[in-house]
CHARMM-style PDB file with segment names, atoms N, HN, CA, C and O in Angstrom:
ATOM      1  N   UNK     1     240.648-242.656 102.916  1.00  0.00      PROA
ATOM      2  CA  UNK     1     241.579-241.741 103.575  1.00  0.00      PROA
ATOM      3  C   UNK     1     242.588-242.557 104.386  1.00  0.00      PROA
ATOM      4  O   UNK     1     242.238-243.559 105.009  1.00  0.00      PROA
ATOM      5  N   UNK     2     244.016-242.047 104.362  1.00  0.00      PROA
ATOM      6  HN  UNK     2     244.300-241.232 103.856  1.00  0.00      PROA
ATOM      7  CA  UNK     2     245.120-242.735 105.120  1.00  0.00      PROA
ATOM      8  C   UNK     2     244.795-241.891 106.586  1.00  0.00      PROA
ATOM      9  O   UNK     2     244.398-240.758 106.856  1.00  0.00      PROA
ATOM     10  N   UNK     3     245.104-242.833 107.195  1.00  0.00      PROA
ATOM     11  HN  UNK     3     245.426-243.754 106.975  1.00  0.00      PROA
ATOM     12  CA  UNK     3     245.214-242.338 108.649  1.00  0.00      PROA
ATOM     13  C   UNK     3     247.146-242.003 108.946  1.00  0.00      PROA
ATOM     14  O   UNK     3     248.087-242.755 109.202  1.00  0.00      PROA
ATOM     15  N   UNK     4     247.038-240.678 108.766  1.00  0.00      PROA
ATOM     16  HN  UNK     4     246.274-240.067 108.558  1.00  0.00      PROA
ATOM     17  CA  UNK     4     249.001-240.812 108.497  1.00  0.00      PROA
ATOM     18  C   UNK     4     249.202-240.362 109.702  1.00  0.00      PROA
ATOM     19  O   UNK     4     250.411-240.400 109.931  1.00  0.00      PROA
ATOM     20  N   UNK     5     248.388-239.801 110.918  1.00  0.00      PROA
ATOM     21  HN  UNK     5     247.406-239.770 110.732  1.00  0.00      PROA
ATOM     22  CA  UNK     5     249.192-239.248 112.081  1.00  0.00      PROA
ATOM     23  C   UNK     5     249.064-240.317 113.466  1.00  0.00      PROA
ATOM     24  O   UNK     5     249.692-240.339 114.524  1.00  0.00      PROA
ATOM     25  N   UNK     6     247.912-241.207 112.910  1.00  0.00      PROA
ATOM     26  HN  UNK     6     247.402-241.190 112.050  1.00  0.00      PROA
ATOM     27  CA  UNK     6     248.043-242.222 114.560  1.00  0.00      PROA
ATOM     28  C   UNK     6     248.760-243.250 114.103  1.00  0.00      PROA
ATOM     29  O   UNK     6     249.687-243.708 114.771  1.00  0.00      PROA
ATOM     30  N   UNK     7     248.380-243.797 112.767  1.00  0.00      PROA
ATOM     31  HN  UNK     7     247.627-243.425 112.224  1.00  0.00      PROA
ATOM     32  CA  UNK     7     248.981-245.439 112.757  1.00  0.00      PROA
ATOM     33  C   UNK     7     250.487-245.155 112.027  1.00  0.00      PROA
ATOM     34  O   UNK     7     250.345-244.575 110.951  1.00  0.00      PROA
ATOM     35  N   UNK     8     251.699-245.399 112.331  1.00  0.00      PROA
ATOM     36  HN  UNK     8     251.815-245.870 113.205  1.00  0.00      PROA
ATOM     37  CA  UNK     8     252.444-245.494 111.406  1.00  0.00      PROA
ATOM     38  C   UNK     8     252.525-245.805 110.302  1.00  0.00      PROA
ATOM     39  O   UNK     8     251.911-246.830 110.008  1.00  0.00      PROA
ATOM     40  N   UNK     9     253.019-245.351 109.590  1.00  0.00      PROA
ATOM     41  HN  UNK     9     253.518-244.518 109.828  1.00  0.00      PROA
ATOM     42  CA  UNK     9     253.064-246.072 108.432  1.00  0.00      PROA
ATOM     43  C   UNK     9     254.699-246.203 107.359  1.00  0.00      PROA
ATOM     44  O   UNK     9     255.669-245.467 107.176  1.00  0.00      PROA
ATOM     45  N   UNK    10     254.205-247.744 106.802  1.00  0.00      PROA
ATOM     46  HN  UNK    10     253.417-248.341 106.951  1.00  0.00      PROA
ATOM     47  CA  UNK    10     255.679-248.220 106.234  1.00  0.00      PROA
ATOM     48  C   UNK    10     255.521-247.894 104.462  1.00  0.00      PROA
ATOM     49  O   UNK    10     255.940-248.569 103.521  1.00  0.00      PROA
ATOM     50  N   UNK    11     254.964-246.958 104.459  1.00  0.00      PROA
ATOM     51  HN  UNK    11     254.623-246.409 105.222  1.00  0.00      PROA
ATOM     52  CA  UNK    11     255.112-246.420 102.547  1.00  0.00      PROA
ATOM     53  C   UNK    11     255.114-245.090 102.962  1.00  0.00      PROA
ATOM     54  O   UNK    11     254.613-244.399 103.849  1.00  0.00      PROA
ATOM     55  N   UNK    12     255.870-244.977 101.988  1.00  0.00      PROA
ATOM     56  HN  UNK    12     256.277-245.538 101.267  1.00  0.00      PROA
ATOM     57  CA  UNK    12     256.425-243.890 101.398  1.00  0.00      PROA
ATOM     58  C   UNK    12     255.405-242.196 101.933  1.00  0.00      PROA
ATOM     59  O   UNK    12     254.451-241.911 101.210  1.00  0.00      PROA
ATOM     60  N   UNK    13     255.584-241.651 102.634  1.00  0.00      PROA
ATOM     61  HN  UNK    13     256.359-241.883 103.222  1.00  0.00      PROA
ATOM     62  CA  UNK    13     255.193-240.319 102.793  1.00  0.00      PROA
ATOM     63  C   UNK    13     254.997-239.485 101.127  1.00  0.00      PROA
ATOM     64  O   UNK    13     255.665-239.205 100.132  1.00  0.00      PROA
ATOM     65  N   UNK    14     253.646-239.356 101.658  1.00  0.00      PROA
ATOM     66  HN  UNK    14     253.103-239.584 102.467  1.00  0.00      PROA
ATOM     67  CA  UNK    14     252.996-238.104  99.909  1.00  0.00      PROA
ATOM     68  C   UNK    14     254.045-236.871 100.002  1.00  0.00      PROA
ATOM     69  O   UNK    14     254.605-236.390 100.986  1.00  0.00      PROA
ATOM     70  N   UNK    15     254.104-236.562  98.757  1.00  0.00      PROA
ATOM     71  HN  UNK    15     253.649-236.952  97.957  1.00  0.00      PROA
ATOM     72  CA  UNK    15     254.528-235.176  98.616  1.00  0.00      PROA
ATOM     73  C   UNK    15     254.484-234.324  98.800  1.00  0.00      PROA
ATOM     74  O   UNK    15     255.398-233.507  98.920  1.00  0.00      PROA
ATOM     75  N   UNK    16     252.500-234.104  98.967  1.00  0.00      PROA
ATOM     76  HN  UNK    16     251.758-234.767  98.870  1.00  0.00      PROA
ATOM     77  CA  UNK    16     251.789-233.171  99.710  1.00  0.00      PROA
ATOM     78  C   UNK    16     251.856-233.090 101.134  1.00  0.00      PROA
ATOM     79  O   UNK    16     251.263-232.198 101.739  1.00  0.00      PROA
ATOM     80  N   UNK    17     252.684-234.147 101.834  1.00  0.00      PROA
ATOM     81  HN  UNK    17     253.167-234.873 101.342  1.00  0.00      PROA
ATOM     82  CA  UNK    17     252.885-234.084 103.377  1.00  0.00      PROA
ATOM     83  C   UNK    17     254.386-234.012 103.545  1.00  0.00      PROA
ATOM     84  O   UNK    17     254.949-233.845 104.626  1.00  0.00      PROA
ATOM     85  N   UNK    18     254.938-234.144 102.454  1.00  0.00      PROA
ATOM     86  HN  UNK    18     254.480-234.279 101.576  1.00  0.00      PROA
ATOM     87  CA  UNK    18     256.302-233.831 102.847  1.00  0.00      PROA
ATOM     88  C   UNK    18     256.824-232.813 102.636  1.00  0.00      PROA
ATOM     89  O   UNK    18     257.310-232.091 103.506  1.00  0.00      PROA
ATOM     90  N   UNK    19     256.807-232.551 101.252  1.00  0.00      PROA
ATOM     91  HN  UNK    19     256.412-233.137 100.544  1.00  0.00      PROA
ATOM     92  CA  UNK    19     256.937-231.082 100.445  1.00  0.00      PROA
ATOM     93  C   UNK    19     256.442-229.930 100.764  1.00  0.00      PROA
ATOM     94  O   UNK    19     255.254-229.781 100.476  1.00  0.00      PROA
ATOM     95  N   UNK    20     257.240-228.639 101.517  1.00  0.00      PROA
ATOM     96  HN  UNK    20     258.205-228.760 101.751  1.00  0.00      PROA
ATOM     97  CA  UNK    20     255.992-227.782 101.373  1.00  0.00      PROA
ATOM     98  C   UNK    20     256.133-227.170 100.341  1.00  0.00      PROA
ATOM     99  O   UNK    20     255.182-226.410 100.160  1.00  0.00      PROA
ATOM    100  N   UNK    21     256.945-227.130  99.489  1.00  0.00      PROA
ATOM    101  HN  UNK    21     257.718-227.747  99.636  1.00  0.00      PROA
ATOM    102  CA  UNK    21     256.629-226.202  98.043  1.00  0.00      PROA
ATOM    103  C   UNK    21     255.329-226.986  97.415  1.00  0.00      PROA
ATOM    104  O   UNK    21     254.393-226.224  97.172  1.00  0.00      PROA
ATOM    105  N   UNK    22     255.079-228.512  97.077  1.00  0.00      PROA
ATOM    106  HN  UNK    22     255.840-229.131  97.274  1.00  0.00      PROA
ATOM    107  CA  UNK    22     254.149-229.114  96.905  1.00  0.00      PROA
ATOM    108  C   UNK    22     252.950-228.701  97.907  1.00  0.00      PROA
ATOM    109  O   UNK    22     251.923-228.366  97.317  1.00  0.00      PROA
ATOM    110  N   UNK    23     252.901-228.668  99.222  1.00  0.00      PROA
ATOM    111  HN  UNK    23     253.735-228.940  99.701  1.00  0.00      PROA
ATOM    112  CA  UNK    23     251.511-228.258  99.823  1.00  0.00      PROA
ATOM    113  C   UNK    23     251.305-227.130  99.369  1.00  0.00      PROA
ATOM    114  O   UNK    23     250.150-226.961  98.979  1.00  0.00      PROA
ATOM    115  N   UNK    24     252.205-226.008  99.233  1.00  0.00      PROA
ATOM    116  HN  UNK    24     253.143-226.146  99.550  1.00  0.00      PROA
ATOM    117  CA  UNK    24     251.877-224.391  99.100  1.00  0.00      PROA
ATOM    118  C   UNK    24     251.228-224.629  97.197  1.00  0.00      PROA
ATOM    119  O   UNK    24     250.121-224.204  96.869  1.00  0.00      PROA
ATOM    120  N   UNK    25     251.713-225.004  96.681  1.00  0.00      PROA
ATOM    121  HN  UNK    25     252.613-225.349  96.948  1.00  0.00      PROA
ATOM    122  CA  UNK    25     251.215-224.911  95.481  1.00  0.00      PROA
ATOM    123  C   UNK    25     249.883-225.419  95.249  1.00  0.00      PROA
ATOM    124  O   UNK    25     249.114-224.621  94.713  1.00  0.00      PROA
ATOM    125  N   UNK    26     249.275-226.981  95.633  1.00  0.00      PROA
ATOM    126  HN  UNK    26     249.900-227.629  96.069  1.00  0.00      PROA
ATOM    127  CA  UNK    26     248.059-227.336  96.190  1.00  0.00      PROA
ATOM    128  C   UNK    26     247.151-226.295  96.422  1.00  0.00      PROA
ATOM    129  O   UNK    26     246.057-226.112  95.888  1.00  0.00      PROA
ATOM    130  N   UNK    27     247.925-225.403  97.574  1.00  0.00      PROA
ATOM    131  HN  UNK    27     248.814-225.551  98.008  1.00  0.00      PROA
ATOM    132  CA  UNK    27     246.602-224.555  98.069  1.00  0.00      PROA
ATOM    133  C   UNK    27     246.801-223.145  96.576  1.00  0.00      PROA
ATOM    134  O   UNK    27     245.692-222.771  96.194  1.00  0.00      PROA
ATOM    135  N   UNK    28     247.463-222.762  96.163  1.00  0.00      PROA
ATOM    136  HN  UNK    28     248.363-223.067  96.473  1.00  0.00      PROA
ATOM    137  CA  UNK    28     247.615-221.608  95.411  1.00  0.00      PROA
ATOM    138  C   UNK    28     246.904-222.155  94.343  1.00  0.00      PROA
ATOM    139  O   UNK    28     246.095-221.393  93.814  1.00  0.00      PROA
ATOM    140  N   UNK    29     247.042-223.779  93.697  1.00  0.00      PROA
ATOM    141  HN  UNK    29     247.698-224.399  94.127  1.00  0.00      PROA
ATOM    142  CA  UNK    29     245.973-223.910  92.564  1.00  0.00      PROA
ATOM    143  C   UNK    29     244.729-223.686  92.726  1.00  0.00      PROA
ATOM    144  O   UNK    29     243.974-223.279  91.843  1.00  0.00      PROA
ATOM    145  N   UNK    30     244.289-224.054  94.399  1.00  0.00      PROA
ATOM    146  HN  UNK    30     244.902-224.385  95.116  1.00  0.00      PROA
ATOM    147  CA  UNK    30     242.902-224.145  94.665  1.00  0.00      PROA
ATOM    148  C   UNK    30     242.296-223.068  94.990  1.00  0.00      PROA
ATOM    149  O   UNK    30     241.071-222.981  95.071  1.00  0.00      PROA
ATOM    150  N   UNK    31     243.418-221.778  95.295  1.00  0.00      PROA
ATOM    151  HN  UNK    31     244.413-221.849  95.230  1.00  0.00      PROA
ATOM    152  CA  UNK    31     242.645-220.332  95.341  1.00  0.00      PROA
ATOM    153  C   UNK    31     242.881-220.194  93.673  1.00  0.00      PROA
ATOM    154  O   UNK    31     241.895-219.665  93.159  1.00  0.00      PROA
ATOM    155  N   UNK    32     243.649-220.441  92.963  1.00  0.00      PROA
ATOM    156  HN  UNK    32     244.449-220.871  93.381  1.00  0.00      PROA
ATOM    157  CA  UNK    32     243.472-219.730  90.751  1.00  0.00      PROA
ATOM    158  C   UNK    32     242.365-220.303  90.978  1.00  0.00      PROA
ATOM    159  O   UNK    32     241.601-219.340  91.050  1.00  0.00      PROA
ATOM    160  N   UNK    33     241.276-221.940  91.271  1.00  0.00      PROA
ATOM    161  HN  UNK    33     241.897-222.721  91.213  1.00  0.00      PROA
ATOM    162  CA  UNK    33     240.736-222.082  90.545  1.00  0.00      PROA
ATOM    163  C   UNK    33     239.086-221.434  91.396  1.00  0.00      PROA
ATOM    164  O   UNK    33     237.930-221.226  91.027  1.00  0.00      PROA
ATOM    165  N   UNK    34     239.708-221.338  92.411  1.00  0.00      PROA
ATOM    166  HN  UNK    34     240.647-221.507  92.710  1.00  0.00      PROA
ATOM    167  CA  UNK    34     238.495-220.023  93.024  1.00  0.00      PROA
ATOM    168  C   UNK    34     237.944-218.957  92.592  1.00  0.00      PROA
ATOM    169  O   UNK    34     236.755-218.641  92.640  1.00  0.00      PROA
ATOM    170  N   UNK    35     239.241-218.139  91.966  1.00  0.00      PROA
ATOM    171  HN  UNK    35     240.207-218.396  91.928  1.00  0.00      PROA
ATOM    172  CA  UNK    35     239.400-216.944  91.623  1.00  0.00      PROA
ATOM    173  C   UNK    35     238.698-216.627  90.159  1.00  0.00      PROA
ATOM    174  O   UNK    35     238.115-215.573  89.907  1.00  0.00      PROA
ATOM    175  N   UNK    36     238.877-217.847  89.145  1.00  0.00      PROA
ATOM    176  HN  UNK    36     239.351-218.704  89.349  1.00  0.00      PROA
ATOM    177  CA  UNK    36     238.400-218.235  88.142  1.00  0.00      PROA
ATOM    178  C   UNK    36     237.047-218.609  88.358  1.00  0.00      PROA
ATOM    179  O   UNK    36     236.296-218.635  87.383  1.00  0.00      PROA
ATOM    180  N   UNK    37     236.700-218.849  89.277  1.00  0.00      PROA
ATOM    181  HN  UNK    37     237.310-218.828  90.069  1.00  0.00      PROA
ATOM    182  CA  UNK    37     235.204-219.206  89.733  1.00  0.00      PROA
ATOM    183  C   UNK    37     234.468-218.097  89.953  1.00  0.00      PROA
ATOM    184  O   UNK    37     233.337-218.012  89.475  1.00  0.00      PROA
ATOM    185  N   UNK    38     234.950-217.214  90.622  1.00  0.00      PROA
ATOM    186  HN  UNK    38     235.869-217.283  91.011  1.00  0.00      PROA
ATOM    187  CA  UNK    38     234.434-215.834  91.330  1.00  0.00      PROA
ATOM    188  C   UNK    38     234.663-215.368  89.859  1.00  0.00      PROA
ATOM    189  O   UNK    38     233.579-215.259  89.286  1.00  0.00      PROA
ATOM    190  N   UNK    39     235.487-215.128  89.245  1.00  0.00      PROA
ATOM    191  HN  UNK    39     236.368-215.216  89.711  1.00  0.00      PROA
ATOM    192  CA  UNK    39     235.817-214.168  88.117  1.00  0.00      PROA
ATOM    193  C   UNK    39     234.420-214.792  86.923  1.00  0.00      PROA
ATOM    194  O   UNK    39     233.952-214.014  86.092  1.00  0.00      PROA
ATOM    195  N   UNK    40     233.958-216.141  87.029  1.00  0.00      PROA
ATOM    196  HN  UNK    40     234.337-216.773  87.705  1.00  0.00      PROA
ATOM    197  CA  UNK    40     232.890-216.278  85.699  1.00  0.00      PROA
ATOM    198  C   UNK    40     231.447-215.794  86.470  1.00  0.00      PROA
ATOM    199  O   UNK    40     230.501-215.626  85.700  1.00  0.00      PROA
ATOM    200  N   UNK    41     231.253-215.614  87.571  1.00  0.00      PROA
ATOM    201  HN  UNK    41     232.021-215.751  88.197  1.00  0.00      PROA
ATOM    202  CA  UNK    41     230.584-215.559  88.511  1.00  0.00      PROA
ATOM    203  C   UNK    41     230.195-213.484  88.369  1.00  0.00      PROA
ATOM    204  O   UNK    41     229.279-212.662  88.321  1.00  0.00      PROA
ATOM    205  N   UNK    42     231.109-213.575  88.366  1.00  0.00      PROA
ATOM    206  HN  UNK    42     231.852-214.243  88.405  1.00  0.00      PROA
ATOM    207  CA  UNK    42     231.195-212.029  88.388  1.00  0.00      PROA
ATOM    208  C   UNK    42     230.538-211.501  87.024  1.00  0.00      PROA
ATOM    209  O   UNK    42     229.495-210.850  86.975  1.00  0.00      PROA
ATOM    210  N   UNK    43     231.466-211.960  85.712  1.00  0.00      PROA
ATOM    211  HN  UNK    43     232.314-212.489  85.752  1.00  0.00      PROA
ATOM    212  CA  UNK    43     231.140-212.035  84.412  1.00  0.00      PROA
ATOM    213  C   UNK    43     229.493-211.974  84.443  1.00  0.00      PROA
ATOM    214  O   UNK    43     228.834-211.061  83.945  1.00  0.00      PROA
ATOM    215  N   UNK    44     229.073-212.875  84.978  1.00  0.00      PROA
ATOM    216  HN  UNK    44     229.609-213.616  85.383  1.00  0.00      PROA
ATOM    217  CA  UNK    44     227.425-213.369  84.921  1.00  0.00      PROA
ATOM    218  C   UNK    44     226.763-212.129  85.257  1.00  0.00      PROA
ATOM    219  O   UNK    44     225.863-211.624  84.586  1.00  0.00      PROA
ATOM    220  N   UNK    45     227.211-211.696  86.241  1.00  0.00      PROA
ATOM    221  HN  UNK    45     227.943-212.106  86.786  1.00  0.00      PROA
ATOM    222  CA  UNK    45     226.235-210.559  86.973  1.00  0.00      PROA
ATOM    223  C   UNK    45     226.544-209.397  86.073  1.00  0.00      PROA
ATOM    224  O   UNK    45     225.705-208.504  86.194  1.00  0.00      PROA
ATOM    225  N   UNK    46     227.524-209.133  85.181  1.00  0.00      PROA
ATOM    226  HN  UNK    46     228.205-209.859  85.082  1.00  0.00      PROA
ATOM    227  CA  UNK    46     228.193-208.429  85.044  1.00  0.00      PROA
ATOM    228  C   UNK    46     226.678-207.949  83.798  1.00  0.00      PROA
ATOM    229  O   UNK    46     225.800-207.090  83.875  1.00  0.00      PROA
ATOM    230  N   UNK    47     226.942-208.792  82.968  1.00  0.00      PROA
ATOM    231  HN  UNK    47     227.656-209.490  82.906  1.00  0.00      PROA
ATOM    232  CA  UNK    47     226.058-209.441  82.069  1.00  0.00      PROA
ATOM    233  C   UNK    47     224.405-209.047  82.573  1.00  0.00      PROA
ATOM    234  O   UNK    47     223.748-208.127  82.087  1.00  0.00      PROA
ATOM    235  N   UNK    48     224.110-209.636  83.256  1.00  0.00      PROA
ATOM    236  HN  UNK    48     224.644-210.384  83.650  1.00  0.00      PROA
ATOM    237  CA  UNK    48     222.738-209.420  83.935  1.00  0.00      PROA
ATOM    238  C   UNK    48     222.324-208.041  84.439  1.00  0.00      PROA
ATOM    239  O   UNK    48     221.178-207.598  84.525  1.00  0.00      PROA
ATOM    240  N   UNK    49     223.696-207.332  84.818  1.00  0.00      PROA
ATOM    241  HN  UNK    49     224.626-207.692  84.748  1.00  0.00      PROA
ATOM    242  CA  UNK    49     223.129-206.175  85.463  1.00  0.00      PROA
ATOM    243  C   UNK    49     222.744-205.161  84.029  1.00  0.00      PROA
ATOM    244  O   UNK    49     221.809-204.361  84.069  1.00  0.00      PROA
ATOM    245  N   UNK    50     223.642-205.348  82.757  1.00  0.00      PROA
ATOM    246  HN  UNK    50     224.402-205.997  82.724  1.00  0.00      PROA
ATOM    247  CA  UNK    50     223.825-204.334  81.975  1.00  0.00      PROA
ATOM    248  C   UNK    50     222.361-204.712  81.113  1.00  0.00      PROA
ATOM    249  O   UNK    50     221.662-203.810  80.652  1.00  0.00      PROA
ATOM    250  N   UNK    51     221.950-206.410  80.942  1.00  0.00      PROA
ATOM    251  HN  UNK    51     222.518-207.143  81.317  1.00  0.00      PROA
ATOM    252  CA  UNK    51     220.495-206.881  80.135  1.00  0.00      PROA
ATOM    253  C   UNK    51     219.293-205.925  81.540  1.00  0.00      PROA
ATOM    254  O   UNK    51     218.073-205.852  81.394  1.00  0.00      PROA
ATOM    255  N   UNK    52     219.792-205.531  82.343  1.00  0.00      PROA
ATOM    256  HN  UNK    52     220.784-205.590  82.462  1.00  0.00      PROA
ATOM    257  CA  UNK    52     218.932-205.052  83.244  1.00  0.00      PROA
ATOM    258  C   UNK    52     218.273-203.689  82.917  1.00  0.00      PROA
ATOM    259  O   UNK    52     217.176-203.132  82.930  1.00  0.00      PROA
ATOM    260  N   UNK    53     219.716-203.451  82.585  1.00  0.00      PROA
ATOM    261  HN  UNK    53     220.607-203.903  82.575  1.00  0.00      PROA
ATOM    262  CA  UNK    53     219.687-201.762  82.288  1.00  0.00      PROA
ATOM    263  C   UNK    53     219.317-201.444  80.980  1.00  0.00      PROA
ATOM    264  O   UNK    53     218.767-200.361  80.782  1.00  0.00      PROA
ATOM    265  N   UNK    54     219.535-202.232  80.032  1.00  0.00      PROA
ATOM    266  HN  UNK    54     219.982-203.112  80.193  1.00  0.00      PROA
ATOM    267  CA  UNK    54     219.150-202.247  78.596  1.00  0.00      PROA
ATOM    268  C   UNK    54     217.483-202.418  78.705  1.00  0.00      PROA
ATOM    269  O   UNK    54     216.893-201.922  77.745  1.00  0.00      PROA
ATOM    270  N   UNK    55     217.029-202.751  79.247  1.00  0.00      PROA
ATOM    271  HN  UNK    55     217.508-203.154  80.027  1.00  0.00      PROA
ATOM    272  CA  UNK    55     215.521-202.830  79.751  1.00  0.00      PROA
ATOM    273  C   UNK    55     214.519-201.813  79.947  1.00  0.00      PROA
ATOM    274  O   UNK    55     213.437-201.413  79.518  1.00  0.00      PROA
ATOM    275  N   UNK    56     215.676-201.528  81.058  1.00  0.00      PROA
ATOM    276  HN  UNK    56     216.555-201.854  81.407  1.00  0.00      PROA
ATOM    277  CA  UNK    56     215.174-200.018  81.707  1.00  0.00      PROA
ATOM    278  C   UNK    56     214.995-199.132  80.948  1.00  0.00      PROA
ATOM    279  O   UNK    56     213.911-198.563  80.820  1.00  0.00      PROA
ATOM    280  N   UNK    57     216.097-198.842  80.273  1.00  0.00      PROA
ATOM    281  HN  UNK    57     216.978-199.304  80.377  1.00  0.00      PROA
ATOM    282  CA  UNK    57     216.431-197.541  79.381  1.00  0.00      PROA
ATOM    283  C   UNK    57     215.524-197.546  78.447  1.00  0.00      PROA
ATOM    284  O   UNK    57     214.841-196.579  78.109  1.00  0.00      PROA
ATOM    285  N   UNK    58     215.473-199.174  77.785  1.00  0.00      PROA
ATOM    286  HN  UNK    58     216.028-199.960  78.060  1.00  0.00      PROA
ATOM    287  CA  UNK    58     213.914-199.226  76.407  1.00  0.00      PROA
ATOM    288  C   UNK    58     212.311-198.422  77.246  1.00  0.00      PROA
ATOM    289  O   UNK    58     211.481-197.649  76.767  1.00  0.00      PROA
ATOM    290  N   UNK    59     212.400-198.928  78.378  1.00  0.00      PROA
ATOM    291  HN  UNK    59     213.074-199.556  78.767  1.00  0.00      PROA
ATOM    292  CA  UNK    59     211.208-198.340  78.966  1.00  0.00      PROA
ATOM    293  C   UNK    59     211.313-197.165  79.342  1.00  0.00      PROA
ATOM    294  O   UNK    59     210.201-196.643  79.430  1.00  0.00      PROA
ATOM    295  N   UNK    60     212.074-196.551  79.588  1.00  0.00      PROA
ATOM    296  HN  UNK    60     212.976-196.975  79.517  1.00  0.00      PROA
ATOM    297  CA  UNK    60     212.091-195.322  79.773  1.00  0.00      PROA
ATOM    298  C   UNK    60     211.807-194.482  78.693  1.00  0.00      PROA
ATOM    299  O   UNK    60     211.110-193.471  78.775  1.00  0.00      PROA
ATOM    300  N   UNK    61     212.630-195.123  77.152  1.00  0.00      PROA
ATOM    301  HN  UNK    61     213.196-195.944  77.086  1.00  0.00      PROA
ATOM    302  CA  UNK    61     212.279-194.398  75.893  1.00  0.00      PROA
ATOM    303  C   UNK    61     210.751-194.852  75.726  1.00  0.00      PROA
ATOM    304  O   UNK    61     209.846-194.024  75.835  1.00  0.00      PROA
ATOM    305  N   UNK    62     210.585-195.758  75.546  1.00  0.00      PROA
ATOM    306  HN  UNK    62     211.319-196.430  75.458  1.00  0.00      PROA
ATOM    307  CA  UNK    62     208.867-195.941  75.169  1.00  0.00      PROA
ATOM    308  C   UNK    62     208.211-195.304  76.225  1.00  0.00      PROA
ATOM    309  O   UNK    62     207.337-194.626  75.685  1.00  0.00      PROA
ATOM    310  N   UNK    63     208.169-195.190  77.120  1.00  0.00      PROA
ATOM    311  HN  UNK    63     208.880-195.740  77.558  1.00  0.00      PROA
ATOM    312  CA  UNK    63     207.648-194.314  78.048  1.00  0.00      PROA
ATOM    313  C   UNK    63     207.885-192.860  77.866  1.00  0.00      PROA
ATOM    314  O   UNK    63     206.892-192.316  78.349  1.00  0.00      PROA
ATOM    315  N   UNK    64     208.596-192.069  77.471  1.00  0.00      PROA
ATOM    316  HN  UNK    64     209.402-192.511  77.078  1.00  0.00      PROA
ATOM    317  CA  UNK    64     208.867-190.553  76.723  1.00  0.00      PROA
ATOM    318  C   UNK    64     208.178-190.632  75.468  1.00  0.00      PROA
ATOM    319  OT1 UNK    64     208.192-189.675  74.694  1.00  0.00      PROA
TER     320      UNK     64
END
């Protein structure tokens, strides 16, 4: 890690500290790839709840 706010420094300033269209985008990739996270996440349960219910329902018929 650069220490960019106590020691001066003689190179070149990042993009990500200069730019804010570059910082704002940084953070907007890192909420898509959240969102994409939550969204396979979701999928899963999505999945699990319905193998849940497909379960149920067999037992309920074998049980009638």
């Amino acid at each position: 890690m650069q220490d960019v706010w106590i020691t001066p420094s003689t190179e070149e300033v990042p993009q990500w500290l200069e730019d804010v269209d570059v910082h704002d985008g940084i953070h907007a990739l890192l909420k898509h790839e959240c969102c994409l996270e939550e969204q396979r996440h979701l999928g899963m349960e999505a999945d699990n709840m319905c193998r849940w219910f497909g379960n149920e329902l067999t037992a309920i018929q074998v049980a009638l």
